[in-house]
C-alpha positions as CSV (number, residue, x, y, z in Angstrom):
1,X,135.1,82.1,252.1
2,X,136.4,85.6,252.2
3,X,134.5,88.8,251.5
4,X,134.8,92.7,251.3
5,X,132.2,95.4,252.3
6,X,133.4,98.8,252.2
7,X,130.7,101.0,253.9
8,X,130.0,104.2,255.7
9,X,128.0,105.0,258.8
10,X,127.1,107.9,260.7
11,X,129.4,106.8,263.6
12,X,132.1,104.2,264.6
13,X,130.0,102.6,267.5
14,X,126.8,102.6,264.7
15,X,128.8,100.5,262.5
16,X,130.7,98.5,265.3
17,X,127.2,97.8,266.9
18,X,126.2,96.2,263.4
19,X,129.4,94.5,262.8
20,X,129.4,92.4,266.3
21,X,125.0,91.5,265.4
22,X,126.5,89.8,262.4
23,X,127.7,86.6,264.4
24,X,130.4,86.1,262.6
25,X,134.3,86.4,262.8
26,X,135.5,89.5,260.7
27,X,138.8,91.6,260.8
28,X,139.0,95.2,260.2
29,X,141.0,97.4,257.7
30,X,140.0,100.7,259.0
31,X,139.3,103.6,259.8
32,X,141.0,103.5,263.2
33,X,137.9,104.9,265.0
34,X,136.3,101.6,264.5
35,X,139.1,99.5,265.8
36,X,139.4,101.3,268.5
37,X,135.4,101.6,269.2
38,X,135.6,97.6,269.4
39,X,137.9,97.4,271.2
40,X,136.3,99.7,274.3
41,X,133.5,97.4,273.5
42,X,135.0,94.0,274.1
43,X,136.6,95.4,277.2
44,X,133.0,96.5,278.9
45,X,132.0,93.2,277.8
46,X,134.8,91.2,279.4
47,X,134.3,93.7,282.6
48,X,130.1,92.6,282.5
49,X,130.9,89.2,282.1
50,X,133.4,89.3,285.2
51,X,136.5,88.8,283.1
């Protein structure tokens, strides 16, 4: 099943934060501050997780 949320946030690592709670696989479309702010995520995740 596919679905669409278009939403707005105070900041990209508010909604990113939200996003990665959901448990769930989910691709996104933009803005490019997001992408980008889960991106730095994952990567101080991999780095804590000894990756």
């Amino acid at each position: 099943m596919n679905s669409r949320a278009l939403t707005h946030a105070d900041t990209p690592e508010w909604l990113a934060t939200r996003l990665l709670r959901l448990g769930c696989e989910f691709e996104v479309h933009g803005p490019p501050q997001l992408a980008e702010r889960l991106l730095d995520m994952a990567a101080r995740a991999g780095r804590a997780a000894g990756a």
